[in-house]
C-alpha distance (Angstrom), angle and dihedral (degrees) to the residues before:
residue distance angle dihedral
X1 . . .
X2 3.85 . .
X3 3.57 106.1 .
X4 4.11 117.4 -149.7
X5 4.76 110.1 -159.0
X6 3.05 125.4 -155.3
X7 3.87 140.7 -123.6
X8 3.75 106.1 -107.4
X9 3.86 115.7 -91.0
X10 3.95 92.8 22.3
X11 3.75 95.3 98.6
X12 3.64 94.9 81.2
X13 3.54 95.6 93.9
X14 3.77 94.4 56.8
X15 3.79 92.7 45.7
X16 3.77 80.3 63.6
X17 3.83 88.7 53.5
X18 4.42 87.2 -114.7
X19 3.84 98.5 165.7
X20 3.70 92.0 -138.3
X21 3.67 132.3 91.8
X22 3.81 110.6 -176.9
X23 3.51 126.8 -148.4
X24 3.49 99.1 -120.6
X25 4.42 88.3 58.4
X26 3.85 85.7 59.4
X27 3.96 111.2 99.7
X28 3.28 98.0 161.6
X29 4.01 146.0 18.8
X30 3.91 125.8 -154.1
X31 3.81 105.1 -154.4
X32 4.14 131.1 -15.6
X33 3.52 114.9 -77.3
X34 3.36 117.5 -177.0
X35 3.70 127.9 -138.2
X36 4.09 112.6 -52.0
X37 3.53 93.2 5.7
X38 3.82 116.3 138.6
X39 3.95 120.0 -111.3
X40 3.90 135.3 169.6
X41 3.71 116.6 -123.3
X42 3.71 127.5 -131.1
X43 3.63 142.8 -138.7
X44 4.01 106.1 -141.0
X45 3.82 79.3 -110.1
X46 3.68 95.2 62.8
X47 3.84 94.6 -108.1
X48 3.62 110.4 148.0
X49 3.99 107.4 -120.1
X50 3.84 108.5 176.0
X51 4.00 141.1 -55.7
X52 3.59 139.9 -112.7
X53 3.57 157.8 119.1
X54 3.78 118.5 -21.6
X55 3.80 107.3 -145.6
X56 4.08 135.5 161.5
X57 3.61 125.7 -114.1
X58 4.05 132.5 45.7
X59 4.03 95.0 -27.9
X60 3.92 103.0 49.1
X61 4.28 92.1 -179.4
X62 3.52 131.5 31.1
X63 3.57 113.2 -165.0
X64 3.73 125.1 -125.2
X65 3.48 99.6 165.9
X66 4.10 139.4 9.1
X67 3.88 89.7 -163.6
X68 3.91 117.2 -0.3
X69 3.71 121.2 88.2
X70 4.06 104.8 -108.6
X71 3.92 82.9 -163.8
X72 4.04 90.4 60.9
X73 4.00 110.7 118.7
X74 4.28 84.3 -129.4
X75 3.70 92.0 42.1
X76 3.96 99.1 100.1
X77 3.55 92.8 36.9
X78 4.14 90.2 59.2
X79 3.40 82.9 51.7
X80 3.41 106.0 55.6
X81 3.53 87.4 34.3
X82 3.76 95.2 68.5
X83 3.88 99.3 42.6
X84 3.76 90.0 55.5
X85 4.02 79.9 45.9
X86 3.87 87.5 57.3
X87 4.07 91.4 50.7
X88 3.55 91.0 47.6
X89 3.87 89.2 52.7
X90 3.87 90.3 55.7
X91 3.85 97.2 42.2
X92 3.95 107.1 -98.7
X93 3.04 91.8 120.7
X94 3.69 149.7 28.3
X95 3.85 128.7 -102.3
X96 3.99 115.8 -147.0
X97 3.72 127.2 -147.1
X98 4.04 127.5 -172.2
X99 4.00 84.7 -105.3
X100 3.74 98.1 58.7
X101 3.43 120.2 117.1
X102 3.65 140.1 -130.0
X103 3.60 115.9 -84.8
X104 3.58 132.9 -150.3
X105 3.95 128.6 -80.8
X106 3.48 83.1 -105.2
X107 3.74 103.6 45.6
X108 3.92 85.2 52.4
X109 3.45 91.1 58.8
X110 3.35 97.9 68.7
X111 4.12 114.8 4.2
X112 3.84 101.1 6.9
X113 3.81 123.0 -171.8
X114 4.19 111.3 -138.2
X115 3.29 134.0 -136.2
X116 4.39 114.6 -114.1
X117 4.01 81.6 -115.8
X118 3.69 94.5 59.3
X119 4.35 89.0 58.2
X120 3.96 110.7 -121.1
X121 3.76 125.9 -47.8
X122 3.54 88.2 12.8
X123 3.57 107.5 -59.6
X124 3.75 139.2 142.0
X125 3.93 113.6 -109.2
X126 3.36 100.2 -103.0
X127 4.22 92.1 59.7
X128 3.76 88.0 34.7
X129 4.07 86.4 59.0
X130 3.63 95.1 43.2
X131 3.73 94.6 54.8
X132 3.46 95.9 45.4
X133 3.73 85.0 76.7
X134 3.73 89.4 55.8
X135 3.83 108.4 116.9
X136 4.24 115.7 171.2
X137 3.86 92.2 -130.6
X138 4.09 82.8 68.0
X139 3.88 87.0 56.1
X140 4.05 90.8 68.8
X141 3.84 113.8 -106.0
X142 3.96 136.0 41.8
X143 3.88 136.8 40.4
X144 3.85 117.1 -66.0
X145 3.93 116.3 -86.9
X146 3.97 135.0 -171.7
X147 3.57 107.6 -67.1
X148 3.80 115.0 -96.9
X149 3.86 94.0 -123.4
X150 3.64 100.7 27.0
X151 3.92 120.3 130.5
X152 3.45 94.2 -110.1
X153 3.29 103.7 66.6
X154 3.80 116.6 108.2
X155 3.57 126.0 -113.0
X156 3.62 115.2 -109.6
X157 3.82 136.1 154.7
X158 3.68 134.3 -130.2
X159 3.55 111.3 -73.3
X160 3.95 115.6 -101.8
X161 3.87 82.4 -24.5
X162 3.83 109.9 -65.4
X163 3.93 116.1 161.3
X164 3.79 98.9 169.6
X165 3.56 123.0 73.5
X166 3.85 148.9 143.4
X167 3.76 105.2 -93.7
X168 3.86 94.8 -179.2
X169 3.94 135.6 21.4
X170 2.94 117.5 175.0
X171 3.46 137.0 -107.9
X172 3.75 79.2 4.5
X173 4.21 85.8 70.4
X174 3.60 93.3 37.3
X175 3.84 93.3 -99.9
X176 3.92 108.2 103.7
X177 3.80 108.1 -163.9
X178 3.56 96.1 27.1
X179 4.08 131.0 106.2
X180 3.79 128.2 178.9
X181 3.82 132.3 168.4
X182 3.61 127.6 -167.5
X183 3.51 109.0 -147.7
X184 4.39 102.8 179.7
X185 3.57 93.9 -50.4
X186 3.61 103.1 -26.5
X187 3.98 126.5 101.9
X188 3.79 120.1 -155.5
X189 3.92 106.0 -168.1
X190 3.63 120.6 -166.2
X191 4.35 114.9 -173.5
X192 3.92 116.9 -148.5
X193 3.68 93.4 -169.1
X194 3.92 134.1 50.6
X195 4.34 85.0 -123.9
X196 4.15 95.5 59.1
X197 3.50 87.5 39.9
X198 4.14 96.5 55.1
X199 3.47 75.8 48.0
X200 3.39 108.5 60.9
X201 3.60 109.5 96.3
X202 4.12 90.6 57.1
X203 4.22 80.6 52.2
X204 3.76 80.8 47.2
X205 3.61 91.7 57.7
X206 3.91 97.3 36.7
X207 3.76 84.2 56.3
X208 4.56 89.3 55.6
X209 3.37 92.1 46.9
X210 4.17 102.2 45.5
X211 3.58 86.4 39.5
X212 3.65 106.1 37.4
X213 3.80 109.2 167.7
X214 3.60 93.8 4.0
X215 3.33 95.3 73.9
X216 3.60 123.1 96.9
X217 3.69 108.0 169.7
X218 4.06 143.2 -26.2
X219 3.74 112.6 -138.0
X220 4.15 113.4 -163.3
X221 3.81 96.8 -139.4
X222 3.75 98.4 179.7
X223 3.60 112.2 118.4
X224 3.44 100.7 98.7
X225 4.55 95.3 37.9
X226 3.44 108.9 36.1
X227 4.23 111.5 87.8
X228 3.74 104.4 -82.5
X229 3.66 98.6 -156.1
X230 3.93 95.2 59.3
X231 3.59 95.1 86.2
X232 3.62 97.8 -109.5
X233 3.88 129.3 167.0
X234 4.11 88.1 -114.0
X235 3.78 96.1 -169.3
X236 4.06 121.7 147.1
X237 4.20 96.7 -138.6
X238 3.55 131.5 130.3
X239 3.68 131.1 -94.9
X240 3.52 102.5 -164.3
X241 3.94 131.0 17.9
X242 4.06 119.7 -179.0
X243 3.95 106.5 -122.5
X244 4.26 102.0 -84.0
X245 3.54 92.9 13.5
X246 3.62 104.8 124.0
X247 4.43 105.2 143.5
X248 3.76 118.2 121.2
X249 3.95 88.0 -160.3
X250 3.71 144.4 27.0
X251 3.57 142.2 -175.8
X252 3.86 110.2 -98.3
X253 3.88 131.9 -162.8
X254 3.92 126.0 -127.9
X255 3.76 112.1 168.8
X256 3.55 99.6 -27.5
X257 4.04 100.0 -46.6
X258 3.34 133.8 104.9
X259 3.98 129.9 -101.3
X260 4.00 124.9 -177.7
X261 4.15 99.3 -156.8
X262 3.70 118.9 -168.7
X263 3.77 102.5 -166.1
X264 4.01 97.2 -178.5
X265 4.11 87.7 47.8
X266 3.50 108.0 30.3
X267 3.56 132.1 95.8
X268 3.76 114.5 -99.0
X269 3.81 110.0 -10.9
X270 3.81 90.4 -20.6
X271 3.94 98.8 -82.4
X272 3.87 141.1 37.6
X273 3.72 100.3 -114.4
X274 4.21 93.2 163.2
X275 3.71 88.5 76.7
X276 4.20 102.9 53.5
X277 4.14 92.7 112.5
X278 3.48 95.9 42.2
X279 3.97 87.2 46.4
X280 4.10 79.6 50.0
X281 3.33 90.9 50.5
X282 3.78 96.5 52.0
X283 3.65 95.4 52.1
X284 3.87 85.3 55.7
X285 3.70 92.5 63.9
X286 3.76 98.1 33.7
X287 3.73 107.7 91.5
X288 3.32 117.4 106.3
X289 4.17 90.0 12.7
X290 3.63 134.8 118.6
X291 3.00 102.3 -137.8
X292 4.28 138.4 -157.7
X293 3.47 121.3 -158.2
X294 4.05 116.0 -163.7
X295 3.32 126.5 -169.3
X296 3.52 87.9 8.6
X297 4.03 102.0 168.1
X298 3.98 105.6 -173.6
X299 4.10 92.4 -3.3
X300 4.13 96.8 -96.1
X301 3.98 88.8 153.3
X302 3.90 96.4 41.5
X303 3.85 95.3 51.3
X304 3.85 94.9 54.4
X305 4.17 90.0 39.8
X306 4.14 82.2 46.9
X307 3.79 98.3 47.7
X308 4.08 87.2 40.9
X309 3.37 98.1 63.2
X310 3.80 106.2 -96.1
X311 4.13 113.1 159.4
X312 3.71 99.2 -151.1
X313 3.96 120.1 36.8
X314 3.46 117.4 179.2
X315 4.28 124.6 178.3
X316 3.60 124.7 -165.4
X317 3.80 127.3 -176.2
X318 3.64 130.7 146.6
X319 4.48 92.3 -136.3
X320 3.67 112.1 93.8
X321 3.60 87.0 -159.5
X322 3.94 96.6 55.8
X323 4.20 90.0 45.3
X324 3.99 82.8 58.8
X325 3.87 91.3 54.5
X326 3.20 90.8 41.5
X327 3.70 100.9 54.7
X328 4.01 82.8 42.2
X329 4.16 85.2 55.2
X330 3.86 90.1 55.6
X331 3.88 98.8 48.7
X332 3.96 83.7 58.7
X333 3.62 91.1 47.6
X334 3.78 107.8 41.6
X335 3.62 119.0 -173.4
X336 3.86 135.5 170.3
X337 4.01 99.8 -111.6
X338 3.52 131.3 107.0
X339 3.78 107.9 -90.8
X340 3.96 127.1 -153.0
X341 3.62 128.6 172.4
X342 3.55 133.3 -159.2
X343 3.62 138.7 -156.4
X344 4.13 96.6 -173.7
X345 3.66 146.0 111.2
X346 3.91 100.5 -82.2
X347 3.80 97.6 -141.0
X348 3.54 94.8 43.6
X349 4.38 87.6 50.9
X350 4.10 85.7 47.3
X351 3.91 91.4 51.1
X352 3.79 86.6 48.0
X353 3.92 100.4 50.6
X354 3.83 114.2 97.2
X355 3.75 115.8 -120.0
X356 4.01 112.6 -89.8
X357 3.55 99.7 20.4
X358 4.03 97.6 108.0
X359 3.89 121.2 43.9
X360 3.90 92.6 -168.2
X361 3.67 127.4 33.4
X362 3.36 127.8 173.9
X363 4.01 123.3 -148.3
X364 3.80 111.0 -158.1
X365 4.06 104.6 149.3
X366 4.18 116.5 166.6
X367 3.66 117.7 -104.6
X368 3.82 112.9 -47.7
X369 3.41 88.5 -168.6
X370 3.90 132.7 34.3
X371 3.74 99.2 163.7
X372 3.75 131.8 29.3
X373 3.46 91.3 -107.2
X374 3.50 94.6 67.2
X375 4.14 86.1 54.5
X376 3.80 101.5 111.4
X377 3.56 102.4 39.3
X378 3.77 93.9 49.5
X379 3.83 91.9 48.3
X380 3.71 84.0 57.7
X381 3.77 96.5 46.2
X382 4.05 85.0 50.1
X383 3.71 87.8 54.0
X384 3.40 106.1 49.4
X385 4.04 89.8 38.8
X386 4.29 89.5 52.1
X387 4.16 94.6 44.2
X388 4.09 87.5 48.4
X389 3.47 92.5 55.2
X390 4.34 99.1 35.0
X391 4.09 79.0 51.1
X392 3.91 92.1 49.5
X393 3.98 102.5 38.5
X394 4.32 114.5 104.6
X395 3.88 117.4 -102.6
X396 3.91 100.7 -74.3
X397 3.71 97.1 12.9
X398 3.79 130.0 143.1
X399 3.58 133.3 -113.2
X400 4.41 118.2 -160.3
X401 4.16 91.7 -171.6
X402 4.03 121.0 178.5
X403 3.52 152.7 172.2
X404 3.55 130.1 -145.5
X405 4.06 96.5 -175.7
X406 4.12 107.7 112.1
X407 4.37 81.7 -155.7
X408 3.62 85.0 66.1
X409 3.77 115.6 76.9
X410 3.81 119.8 -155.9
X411 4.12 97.0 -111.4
X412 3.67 79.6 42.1
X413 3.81 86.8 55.1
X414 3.78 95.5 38.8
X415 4.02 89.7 50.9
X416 4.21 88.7 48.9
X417 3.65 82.1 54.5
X418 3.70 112.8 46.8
X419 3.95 79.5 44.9
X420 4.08 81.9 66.3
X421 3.71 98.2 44.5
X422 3.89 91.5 41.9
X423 4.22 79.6 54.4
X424 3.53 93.9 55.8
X425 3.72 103.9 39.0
X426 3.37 102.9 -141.3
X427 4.29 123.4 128.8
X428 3.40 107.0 -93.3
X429 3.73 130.8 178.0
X430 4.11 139.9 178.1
X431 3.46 117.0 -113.1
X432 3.63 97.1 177.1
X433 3.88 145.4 -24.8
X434 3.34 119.5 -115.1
X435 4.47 140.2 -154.7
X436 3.48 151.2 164.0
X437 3.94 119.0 -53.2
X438 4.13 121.1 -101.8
X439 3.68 95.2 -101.2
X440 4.14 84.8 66.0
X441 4.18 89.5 51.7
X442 3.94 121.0 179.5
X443 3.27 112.4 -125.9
X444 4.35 100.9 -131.3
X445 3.87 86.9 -136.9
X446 3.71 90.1 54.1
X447 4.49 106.3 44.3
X448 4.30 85.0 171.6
X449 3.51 86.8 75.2
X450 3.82 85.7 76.0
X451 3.62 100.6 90.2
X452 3.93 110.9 138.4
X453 3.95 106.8 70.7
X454 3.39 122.0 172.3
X455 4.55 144.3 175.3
X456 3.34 131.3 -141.6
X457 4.24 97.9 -144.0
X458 3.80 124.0 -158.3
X459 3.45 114.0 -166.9
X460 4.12 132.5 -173.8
C-alpha cells in the first residue's frame, strides 16, 4: 500500500477522526498511486493514522477507515452492514428475528418479514452465517453494537410506512464520496470520487449479499458526481437486476403517502429523501392553509399539505418533466383541496403573487451555491427570494425557508434571512429550525456534513 506523510503538526485533524486529508498536509508520498487508489496515511513519525482513497485536487485522502483494512474481502459488507444498522435504529426499516412471521403478499412487497429458514433479512444460509460474524468494531470506527441481523433484535415495522430511504451518506456512514438510496428494494448509487466509483461493483456485491432477496436492483447513477476529468467510463447502467425485474420506477412510501420515483430520469437519485420531516412537518401545519409550493420538483410538500387538509395547493417548478410527476403524485394521493399546477420560473411566479393570497409558502430552491465562489451571489439570490415571499405571505402565515448549498452555513443562512425580513419590515419570528432527516446522519467528527438548513417563519 502507497503510503502518503505528513508535514509535522498536520495530523491533528485525523487524531480527531476528520475524514479529510488535504493536499496541502501531505509532505511526502511513498509510491504513485493513481487516482482512487487506496493508501495509508502517516504521521511524520511513521505512526500509522488511517487509510483511504487517494484522489487529486484540494482533498488528496478521504478516509475510509482509521483501523480496518479497506482492502479486506468483508470490508464493504461491514460497511454497509452498519448503515443499514443505523436505519434500522431509527425505524426505516424493519429488524427480523427467528420468531417473525410470514407476512402478507403485500407486506413482502415492500418490507417483508422472513421465515428462520430463509437466514435473516432474507438471505440464504450461507450469507445469513457469514454476517452473523459481522460486528461494527470490524467496520473501522466506533464502539461495538448489537449486530444488525442478530436474533435478538426486536421486531418492529417501518415507521408510519416509509419504504424509501437513504441507506448511505457519506462521510456521515463512514464512506466519503459515496451515495446510495434504497427506494423498496432498489439501490441507486451515485460515486463522488474516482476511488468509490472503481469500487462499485464490490459495493454492488456488498449490497446482494446484505440484502439477499430484498434486493431488486443496483443502478450506478454516477454520471453526473463522480470527477469528470478522470477519464472514467461515466455511463448511467445497472449493476445488478433481480431475474424479471425490468421497471425503471416504482411507487415509494414516506409516512403513509405516495411517491412515483424514476431513478434513471429523475434528478439526483430519483427523489429528495433529505426533506421527509420537514415534509412531516408541513402537513402538520397545513390544514386550513393555502398553500404555495416553489421549487417543488416531484410535489413532496404539496402531497403532505394535500393529504393534511390544506384548501388551496398550489406547485410551481420551472421542469416540465417534474410538473408531470407531480401531477402523477397527486392522482395517488387524492385530497379535497383546490389543486393548481405550474410549469414556471418559481421566482418570477413569487414576484407575481399579490400580497395575502397564500398563508403558507414553502421556499425550497436547488443549491445557489456549489462552490465558495459562488458565496456572495447566492446569499443575494437567498435574500431577495426570502424578503419576496415574507412580503407576500397572509397576516399570520408561515414561512418553511431552506438552503441546500453546503458553502452556506446555517447562522450564515439565518443572518441572509433576518437581512430579508429586516428588508421587508414586517414582524417576523422563528418557530423552529429545521435539517436533514436521520437516514442522512452527520458524522460529529465531520459538522460539514450539515448541509440542508432550514426555518420555520411566522409572520404578522
Amino acid at each position: 500500500m502507497v503510503k502518503v506523510f505528513l508535514k509535522h503538526g498536520r495530523d491533528e485533524s485525523l487524531r480527531r477522526f476528520h475524514p479529510w486529508v488535504f493536499s496541502g498536509a501531505v509532505a511526502q508520498v511513498q509510491g504513485s498511486p493513481a487516482e482512487g487508489d487506496i493508501v495509508g496515511v502517516y504521521s511524520a513519525e511513521g505512526q500509522f493514522l488511517a487509510s483511504g482513497h487517494w484522489q487529486v485536487g484540494s482533498i488528496a485522502v478521504r478516509i475510509l477507515s482509521f483501523d480496518a483494512d479497506p482492502t479486506a474481502p468483508d470490508f464493504w459488507i461491514n460497511s454497509i452492514a452498519r448503515a443499514l444498522q443505523a436505519r434500522i435504529a431509527v425505524g426505516l426499516f424493519p429488524p427480523v428475528t427467528e420468531s417473525s412471521e410470514p407476512a402478507t403478499a403485500s407486506e413482502n412487497r415492500s418490507h417483508p418479514r422472513l421465515r428462520k429458514r430463509e437466514g435473516p433479512a432474507g438471505l440464504g444460509e450461507e450469507a445469513a452465517s457469514s454476517l452473523a460474524s459481522l460486528r461494527p468494531k470490524d467496520c473501522g470506527r466506533g464502539p461495538a453494537q448489537p449486530d444488525v441481523f442478530g436474533d435478538s433484535s426486536p421486531v418492529g415495522s417501518v415507521t408510519g410506512g416509509t419504504s424509501c430511504f437513504r441507506l448511505v451518506h457519506g462521510e456521515g456512514d463512514g464512506l466519503p464520496g459515496l451515495i446510495i438510496d434504497w427506494y423498496d428494494g432498489v439501490c441507486v448509487m451515485q460515486a463522488h470520487s474516482v476511488g468509490m466509483f472503481r469500487a462499485k461493483a464490490q459495493i454492488c456485491d456488498a449490497l446482494k449479499t446484505v440484502f439477499g432477496e430484498r434486493l431488486k436492483a443496483v443502478y450506478d447513477k454516477s454520471s453526473g458526481t463522480a470527477p469528470f476529468k478522470a477519464g472514467l467510463e461515466l455511463i448511467d447502467g445497472y449493476l445488478y437486476r433481480a431475474p424479471g425485474f425490468e421497471a425503471s420506477e416504482t411507487v415509494v412510501l414516506e409516512n403513509g403517502r405516495k411517491f412515483l420515483v424514476n431513478w434513471e430520469e429523475g434528478q439526483k437519485t430519483g427523489f429528495f429523501l433529505d426533506q421527509r420531516d420537514n415534509r412531516a412537518l408541513v402537513g402538520k401545519y397545513a390544514a386550513g392553509r393555502r398553500v404555495l409550493n416553489l421549487f417543488c420538483y416531484t410535489g413532496g410538500f404539496s402531497i403532505y399539505a394535500l393529504t393534511a387538509g390544506a384548501v388551496q395547493v398550489v406547485s410551481v417548478d420551472s421542469s416540465a418533466r417534474a410538473m408531470d410527476l407531480v401531477a402523477r403524485n397527486i392522482a395517488l394521493n387524492p385530497g379535497e383541496a383546490e389543486v393548481h399546477n405550474y410549469c414556471e420560473d418559481a421566482i418570477d411566479f413569487l414576484h407575481n403573487t399579490p400580497e395575502g393570497k397564500y398563508d403558507l409558502i414553502i421556499v425550497d430552491p436547488p443549491a445557489f451555491a456549489k462552490h465558495r465562489g459562488a458565496l456572495k451571489n447566492a446569499l443575494r439570490a437567498y435574500q431577495r427570494l426570502n424578503a419576496a415571499a415574507i412580503a407576500r405571505v397572509a397576516p399570520g402565515g408561515l414561512v418553511f425557508t431552506f438552503s441546500c448549498s453546503q458553502v452556506v452555513d446555517k447562522i450564515t443562512f439565518a443572518n441572509t434571512v433576518f437581512s430579508a425580513a429586516a428588508q421587508t419590515g414586517r414582524s417576523v419570528r422563528i418557530l423552529d429550525r429545521l435539517c436533514q432527516g436521520a437516514d442522512h446522519p452527520v458524522s460529529i467528527y465531520h459538522p460539514e456534513g450539515e448541509y440542508l438548513k432550514g426555518l420555520l417563519l411566522y409572520v404578522e
